[in-house]
Every structure is written in C-alpha cells, then in structure tokens.
C-alpha positions as CSV (number, residue, x, y, z in Angstrom):
1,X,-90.4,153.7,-47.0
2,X,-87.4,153.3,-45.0
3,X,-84.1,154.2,-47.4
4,X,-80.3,153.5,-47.1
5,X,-77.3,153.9,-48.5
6,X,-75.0,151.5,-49.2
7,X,-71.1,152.4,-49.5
8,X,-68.3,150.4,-49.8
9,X,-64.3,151.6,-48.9
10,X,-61.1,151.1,-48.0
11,X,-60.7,154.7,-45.9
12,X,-63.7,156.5,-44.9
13,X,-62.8,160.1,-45.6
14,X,-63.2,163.7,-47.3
15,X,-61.4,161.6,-50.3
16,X,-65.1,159.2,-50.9
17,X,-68.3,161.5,-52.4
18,X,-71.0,160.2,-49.0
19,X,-71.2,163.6,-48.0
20,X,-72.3,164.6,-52.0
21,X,-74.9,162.1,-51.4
22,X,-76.2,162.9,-48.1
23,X,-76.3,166.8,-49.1
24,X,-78.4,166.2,-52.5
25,X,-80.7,163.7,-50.5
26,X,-81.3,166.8,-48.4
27,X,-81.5,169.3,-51.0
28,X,-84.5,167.4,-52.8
29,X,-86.1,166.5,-49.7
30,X,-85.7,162.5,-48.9
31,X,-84.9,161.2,-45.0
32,X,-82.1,158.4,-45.5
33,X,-83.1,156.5,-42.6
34,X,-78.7,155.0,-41.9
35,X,-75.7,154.4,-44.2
36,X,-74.3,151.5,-44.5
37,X,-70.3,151.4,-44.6
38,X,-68.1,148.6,-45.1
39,X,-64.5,149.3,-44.8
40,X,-61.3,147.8,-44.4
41,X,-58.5,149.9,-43.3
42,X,-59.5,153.4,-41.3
43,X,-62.2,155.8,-40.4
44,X,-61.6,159.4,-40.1
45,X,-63.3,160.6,-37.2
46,X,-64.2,163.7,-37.8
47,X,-65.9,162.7,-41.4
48,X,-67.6,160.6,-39.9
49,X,-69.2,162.7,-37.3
50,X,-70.0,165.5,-40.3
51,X,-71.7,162.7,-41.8
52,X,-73.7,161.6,-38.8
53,X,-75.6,165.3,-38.9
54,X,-77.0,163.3,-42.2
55,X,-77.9,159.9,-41.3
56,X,-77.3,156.8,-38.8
57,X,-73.9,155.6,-39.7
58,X,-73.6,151.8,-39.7
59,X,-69.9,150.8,-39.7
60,X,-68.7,147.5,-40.3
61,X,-65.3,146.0,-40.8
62,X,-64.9,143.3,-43.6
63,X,-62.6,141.3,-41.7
64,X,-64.4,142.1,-37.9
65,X,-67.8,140.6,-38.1
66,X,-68.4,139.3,-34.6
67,X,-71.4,141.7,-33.9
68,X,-73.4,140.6,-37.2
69,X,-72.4,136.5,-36.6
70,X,-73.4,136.6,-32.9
71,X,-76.3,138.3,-34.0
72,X,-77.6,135.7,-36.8
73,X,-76.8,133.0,-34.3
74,X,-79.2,134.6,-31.8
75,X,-81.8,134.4,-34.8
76,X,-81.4,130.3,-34.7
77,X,-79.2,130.3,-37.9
78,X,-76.6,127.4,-38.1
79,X,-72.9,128.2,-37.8
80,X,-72.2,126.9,-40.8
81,X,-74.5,129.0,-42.9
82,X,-73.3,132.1,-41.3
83,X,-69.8,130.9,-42.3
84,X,-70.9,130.8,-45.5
85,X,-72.0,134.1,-46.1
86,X,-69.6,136.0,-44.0
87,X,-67.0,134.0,-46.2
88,X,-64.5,134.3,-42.8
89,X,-61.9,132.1,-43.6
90,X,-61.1,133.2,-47.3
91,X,-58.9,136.6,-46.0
92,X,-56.9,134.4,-44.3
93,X,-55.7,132.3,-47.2
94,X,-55.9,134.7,-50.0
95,X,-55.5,138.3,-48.5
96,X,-58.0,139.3,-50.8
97,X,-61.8,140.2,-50.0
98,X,-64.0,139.5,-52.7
99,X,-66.2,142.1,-53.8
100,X,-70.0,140.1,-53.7
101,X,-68.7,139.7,-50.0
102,X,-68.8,142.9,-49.8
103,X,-71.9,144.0,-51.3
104,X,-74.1,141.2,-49.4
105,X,-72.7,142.5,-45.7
106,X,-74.8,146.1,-47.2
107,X,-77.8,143.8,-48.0
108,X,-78.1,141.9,-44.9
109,X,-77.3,144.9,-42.6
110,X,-80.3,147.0,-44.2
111,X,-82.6,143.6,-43.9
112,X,-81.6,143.7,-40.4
113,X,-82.2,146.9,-39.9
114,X,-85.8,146.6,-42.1
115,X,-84.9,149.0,-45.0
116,X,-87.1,148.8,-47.6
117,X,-84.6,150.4,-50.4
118,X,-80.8,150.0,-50.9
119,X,-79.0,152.8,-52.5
120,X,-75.6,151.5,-53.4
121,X,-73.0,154.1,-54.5
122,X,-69.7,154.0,-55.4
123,X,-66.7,156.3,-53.1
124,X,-66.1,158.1,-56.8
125,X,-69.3,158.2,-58.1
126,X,-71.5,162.0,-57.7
127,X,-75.1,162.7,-57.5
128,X,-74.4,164.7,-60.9
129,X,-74.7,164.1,-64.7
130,X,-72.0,165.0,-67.0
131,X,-74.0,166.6,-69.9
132,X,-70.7,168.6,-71.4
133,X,-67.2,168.3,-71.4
134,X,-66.5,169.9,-67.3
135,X,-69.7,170.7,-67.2
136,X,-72.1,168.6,-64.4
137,X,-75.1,169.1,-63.0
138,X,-76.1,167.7,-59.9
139,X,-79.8,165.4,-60.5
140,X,-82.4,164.0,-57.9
141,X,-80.3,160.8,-57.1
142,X,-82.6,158.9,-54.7
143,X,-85.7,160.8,-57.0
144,X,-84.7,159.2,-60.2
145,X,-84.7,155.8,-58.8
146,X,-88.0,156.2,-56.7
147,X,-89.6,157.0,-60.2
148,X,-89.1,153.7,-61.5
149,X,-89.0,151.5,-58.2
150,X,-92.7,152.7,-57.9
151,X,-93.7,150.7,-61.2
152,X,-95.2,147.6,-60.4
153,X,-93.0,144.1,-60.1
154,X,-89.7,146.6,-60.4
155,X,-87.5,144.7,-57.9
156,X,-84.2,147.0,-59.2
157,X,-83.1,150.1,-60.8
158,X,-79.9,151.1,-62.3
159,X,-78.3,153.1,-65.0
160,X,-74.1,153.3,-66.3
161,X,-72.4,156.2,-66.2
162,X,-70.8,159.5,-68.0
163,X,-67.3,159.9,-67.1
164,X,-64.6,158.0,-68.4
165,X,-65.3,154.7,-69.9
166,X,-64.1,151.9,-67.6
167,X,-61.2,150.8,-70.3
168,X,-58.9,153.9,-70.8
169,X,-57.9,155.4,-74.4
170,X,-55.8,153.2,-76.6
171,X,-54.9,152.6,-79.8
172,X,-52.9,149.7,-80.9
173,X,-52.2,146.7,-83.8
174,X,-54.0,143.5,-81.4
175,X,-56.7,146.1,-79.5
176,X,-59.7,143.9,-80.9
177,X,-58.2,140.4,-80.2
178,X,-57.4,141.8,-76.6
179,X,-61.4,143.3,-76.2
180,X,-62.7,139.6,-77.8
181,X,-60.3,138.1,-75.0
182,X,-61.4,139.3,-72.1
183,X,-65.4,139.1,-73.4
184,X,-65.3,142.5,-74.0
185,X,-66.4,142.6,-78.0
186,X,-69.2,145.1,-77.1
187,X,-66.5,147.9,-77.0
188,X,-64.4,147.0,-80.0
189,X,-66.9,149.7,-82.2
190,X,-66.4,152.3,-79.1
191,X,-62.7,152.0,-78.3
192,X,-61.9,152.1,-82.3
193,X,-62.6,156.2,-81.8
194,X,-60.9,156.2,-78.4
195,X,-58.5,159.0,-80.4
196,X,-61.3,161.1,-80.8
197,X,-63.6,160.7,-77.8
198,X,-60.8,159.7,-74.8
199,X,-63.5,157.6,-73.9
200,X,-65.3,160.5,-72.1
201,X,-68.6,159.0,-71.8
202,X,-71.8,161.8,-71.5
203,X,-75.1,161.7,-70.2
204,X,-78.5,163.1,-71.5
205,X,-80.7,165.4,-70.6
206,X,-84.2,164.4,-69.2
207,X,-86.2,164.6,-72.0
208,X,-84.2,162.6,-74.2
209,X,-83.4,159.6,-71.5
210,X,-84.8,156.7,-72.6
211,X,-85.2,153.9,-69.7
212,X,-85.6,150.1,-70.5
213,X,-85.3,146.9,-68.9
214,X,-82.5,145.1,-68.5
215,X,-80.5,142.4,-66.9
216,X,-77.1,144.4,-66.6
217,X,-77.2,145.9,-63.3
218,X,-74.4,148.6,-62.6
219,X,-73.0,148.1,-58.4
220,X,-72.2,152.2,-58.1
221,X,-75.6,153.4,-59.9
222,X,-77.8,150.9,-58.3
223,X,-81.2,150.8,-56.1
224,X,-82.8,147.6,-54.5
225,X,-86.3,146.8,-53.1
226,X,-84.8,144.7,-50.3
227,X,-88.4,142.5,-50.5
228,X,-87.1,140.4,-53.3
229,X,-84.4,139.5,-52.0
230,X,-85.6,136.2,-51.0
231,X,-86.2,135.3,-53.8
232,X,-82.5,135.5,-55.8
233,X,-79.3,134.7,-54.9
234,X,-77.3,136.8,-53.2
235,X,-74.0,139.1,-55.3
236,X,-71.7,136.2,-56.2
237,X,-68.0,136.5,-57.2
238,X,-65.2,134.7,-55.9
239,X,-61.3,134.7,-56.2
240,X,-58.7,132.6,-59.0
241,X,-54.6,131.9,-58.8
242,X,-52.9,132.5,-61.8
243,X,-49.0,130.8,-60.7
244,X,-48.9,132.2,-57.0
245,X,-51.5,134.9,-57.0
246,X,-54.8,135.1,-55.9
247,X,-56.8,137.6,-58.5
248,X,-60.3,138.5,-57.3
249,X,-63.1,138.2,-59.9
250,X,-65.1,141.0,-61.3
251,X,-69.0,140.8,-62.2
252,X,-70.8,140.4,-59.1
253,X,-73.3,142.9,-59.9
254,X,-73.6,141.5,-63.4
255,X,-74.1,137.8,-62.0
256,X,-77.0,139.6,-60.1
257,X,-78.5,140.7,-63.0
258,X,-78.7,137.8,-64.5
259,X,-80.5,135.8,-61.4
260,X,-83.5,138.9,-61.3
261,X,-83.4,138.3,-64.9
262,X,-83.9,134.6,-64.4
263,X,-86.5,134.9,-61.4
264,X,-88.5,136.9,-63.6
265,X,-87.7,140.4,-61.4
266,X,-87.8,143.3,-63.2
267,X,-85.1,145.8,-63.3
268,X,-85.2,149.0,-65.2
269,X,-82.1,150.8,-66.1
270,X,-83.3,154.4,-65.7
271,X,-80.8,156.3,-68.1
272,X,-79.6,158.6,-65.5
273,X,-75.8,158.2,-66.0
274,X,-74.0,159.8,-62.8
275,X,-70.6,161.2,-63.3
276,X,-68.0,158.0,-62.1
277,X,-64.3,159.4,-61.6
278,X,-63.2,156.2,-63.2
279,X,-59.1,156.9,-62.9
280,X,-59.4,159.9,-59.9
281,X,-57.9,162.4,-62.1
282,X,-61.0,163.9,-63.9
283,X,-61.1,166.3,-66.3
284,X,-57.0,164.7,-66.7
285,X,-57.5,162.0,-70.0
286,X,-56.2,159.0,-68.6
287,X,-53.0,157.9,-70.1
288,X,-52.4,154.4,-70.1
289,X,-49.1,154.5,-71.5
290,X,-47.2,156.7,-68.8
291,X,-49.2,156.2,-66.1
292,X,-48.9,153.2,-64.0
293,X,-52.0,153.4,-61.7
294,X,-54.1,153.2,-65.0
295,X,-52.1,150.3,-66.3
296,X,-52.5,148.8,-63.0
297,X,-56.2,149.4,-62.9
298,X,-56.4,147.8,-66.2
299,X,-54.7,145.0,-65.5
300,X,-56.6,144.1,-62.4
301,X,-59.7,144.8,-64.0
302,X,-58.6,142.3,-66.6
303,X,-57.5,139.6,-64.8
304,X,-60.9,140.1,-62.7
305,X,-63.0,139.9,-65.9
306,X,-61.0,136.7,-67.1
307,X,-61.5,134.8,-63.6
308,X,-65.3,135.9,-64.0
309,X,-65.9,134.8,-67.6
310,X,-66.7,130.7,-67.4
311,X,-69.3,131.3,-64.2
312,X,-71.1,134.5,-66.4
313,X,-71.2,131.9,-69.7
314,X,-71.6,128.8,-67.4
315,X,-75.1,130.5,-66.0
316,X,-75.9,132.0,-69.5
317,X,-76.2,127.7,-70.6
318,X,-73.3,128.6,-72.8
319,X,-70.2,126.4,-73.8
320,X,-67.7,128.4,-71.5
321,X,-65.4,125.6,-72.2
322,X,-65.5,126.7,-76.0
323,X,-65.2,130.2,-75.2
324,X,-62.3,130.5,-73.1
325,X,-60.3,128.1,-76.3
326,X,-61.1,130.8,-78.3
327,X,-60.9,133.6,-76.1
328,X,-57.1,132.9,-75.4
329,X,-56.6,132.5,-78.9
330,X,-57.5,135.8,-79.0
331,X,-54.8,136.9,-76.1
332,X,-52.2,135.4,-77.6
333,X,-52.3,138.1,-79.9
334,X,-54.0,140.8,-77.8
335,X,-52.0,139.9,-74.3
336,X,-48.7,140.4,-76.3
337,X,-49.9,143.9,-78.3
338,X,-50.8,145.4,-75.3
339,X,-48.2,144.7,-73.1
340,X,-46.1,146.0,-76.0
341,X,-48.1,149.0,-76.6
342,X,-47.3,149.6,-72.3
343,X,-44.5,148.5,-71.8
344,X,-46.1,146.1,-69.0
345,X,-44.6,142.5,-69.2
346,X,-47.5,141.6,-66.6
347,X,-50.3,141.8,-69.7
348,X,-48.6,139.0,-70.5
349,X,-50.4,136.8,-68.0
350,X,-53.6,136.8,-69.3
351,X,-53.2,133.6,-71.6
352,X,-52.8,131.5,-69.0
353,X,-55.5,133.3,-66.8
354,X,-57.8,131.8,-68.6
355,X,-56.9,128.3,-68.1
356,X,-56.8,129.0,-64.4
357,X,-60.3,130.5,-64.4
358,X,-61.7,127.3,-66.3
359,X,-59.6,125.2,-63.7
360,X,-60.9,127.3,-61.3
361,X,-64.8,127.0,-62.3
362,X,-65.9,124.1,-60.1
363,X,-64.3,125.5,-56.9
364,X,-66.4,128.8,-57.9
365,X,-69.8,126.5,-58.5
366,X,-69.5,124.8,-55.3
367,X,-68.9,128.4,-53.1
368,X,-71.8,129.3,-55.7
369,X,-74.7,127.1,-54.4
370,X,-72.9,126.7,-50.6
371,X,-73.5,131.0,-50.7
372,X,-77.1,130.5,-52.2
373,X,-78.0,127.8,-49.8
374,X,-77.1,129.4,-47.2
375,X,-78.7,132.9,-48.3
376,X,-82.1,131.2,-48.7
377,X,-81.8,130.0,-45.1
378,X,-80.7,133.1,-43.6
379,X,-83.3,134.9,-45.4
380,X,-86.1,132.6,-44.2
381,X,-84.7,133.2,-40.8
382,X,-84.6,137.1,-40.9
C-alpha cells in the first residue's frame, strides 16, 4: 500500500510540523512513499532537503501549474476540464485561492502518482495527543488510521482535535445569537464555560476512545483511500464579495463529508484527537480581546463560514433561503455584541454577508457541478 502525505502552506519551513510527521512515521515503522506540498509563496531550501532524507517531496505552486495541465492534456483530457479543476483564472480576479482548490491539487497528484492512501495534515497540527494541560504524547499517526481504513467499505478516516477550540474564549451579552448566526448553535453549550475551560480542548486515552461513523470529515486529521475517489465529488468551496471584497468560503472538507455520506462511503472518525496549535501561541490562552491576529482569525473564519452556509443547507435539501432570514436576524444582535465586546467595527459586516452568500449561491452551484463534471472526467481518464 503506497502512502502519502498531503500538506498544504504558504512557506515551507522549520515554522510547519512535516518533519514531526515524517519522524513519527519512522519511529513506528511505515515507508511514506512522497509528500505532497502545495505552496504559495517560498521554499526554504535547506528544510526541504532535511525533509527529503524522509520521503519524495512533490512540490507544487498553486498559482504555477503548467507541469500537472500539460500532463492531463497528454492523458486526452479537454482543456476545458482541466480549466476547471485547476480553477486558473480565479487568482487573477480575486487574489484569493480557494481552499478545495487546494486540497484536490493533493488528490490528483497522489492519483497520478498511484497512491493508494492520502494523509492530509495541517502545518500546525502534531503527531501527538493532548491528554493534560502541557502534557502531549506523541501517537502512531499513520497506525491509527490504517486500523480503521482496513475495515471493509471504509473509504475515509478522520478524528477533531485537542488543542484550542477553533472559536477562541469569550464571554459576552449577544454570544448565542452570534454562534446561531454563523450556524454555529452546536457550540453555544461549550462556549457558555469558555471562562472555565479557555476552550482547551483534550483528548483520550486509548482505552476510552470511542470511534463511530460519521459524515464530518476534519481536512488536518484526515486519511483517504484514493480508490473512491471516483466515485464523489471532489473538495468544493468557492469565494463571495461582501461590498468590494472577495471572502473565501470555509467547509470544503465538510462538503466532502457530506458527498461520502451521500454515496454511501463510509468514514469513521477514529477519536484520535491530535494536538492543532489553533492560534500559534500554545500553551498562551488566546485572547480575543487584545489580540488582533485572533480577532482577525475570527473574523475570517466567520465570514468563510457565512459564504459557506446556503451551499452546506442547499445539499442538506434544506430551506437555506429560510435560514440565512433567520440567521441574520440573529447577527443583528450578535454582529453588533461582538464587535462591541472587541472593539472590531469589521464584525459588523456579517449582516450583510449573508445576503451576499445567498446572492452568491447560484454562481457557487454552477462552479459546483462545472468542478464535478469535470472531476468525473478526469478521473475516468486517469
């Protein structure tokens, strides 16, 4: 069983966890046959050779795809199929690369390169769980997920995280018509102890893990039987303007979940949460009121999960139209509290995000099925 990696960065330096992955592989005994890296701004060259002691390094720029294009032409795939998937126009008119763009350059790479598994991992994820406050141990990474990928019809396997929660502490008057606004009621229980937890999430110990299906797929903690993969559509998420901003939407790994789910694949979340360095300041609590890089993360998460929202409830067969009228009700009141509660005037946006993103929904259906047409071709092809 050929294995890869699949990592996803701006930089590719000592400041992204790789080598953590290739040295654990190592330590428990599994060959990772390459790594695949996309990247977008620069390679540090002598990372990159440390890491080549490891594994076949496969770079590839998002925005410099000549190589793969030239070489899906030579397979007899149209032009404007290729086009499709290597979505080479959008950078131009939005600056912005979306992030299922990303994720499918890893997929098609290891098909071309006839990997059976995908590892994804995240730059600050680590092949560790965090059992106690500062206290990690490292865990079998590729191991775990072997397990359950061995179990028959398992197309996927996955898990969330210890670490920080992806929304930071916070406590204010409007917190649970914010969390109802951006589709995030789940957390309303969760973030109402915020004061007492910081949102440091934990993981368990092996005998008390308790794996289960599912059909929310996590893109940093994730492994993928590259077999299926003709049968689903590929990662799918897409971009939104909001007055003269392009925003980037969020969810393309749970848009994935949702097509295994509804091409009756299995995936089994294996309750192995690896330690994610959510804010790059761990054991630091994250302090959304004085720091700016958390409000920023927040805020772009936010405006990614809003421009995500009517395709997620579209494909559910829900009435997204419905949902977003009452969801900005909801930010009316939450939008304003919060950006109170910061001191960030930019919360303020998020009303009228959501109007955008249900303006915005049939431009993001028609990319939707162009991308899946032109998967299921290329996948024939390859």
């Amino acid at each position: 069983m050929k294995k890869c990696f699949g990592l996803i960065v701006n930089r590719l330096d000592d400041q992204v966890t790789l080598m953590d992955f290739l040295i654990n592989a190592r330590r428990f005994g599994h060959q990772v046959d390459e790594v695949i890296v996309i990247y977008s701004q620069e390679i540090d060259r002598g990372y990159l050779e440390n890491a080549r002691t490891f594994a076949k390094i496969v770079l590839i720029h998002v925005n410099r795809l000549e190589t793969l294009y030239e070489t899906l032409r030579q397979r007899g795939i149209l032009e404007t199929y290729i086009e499709r998937i290597l979505d080479m126009n959008d950078f131009e008119k939005t600056g912005l690369v979306t992030y299922s763009k990303k994720r499918n350059l890893v997929l098609l790479q290891a098909i071309l390169d006839e990997m059976d598994v995908v590892y994804f991992i995240d730059s600050d994820v680590h092949p560790c769980v965090l059992y106690h406050e500062e206290t990690c141990e490292e865990i079998d990474f590729i191991g775990e997920h072997l397990k359950y990928l061995a179990f028959k019809n398992v197309a996927a396997t996955t898990s969330d995280y210890s670490g920080y929660f992806i929304l930071p502490p916070m406590k204010f008057e409007g917190i649970e018509a914010y969390l109802m606004g951006i589709q995030k009621e789940g957390a309303i229980p969760y973030m109402a102890t915020s004061d007492k937890h910081n949102c440091l999430k934990l993981g368990l110990h092996a005998p008390y893990r308790e794996p289960f299906f599912t059909n929310k797929m996590l893109g940093g903690n994730l492994a993928i039987m590259t077999k299926y993969l003709r049968d689903i559509p590929p990662f799918f998420s897409f971009f939104y303007r909001v007055g003269d901003q392009y925003y980037l939407t969020r969810g393309e790994d749970t848009t994935m979940g949702i097509f295994f789910e509804q091409n009756q694949l299995k995936v089994i979340d294996i309750d192995v949460k690896i330690v994610h360095d959510t804010f790059g300041t761990y054991p630091k609590i994250p302090d959304l009121v004085h720091d700016k890089s958390i409000q920023n993360r927040l805020f772009y998460a936010s405006m990614g999960w809003i421009g995500r929202n009517p395709f997620l409830n579209y494909l559910l067969g829900k009435d997204y139209e419905q949902m977003a009228e009452n969801q900005k009700t909801h930010l009316e009141i939450g939008a304003k509290a919060l950006s109170e509660y910061t001191g960030d005037s930019r919360f303020l946006l998020l009303p009228t995000a959501v109007d955008c993103a249900v303006d915005n929904l049939p431009a993001m259906l028609e990319r939707y099925h162009q991308v899946t047409e032109a998967w299921g071709k290329i996948m024939k092809a390859v």
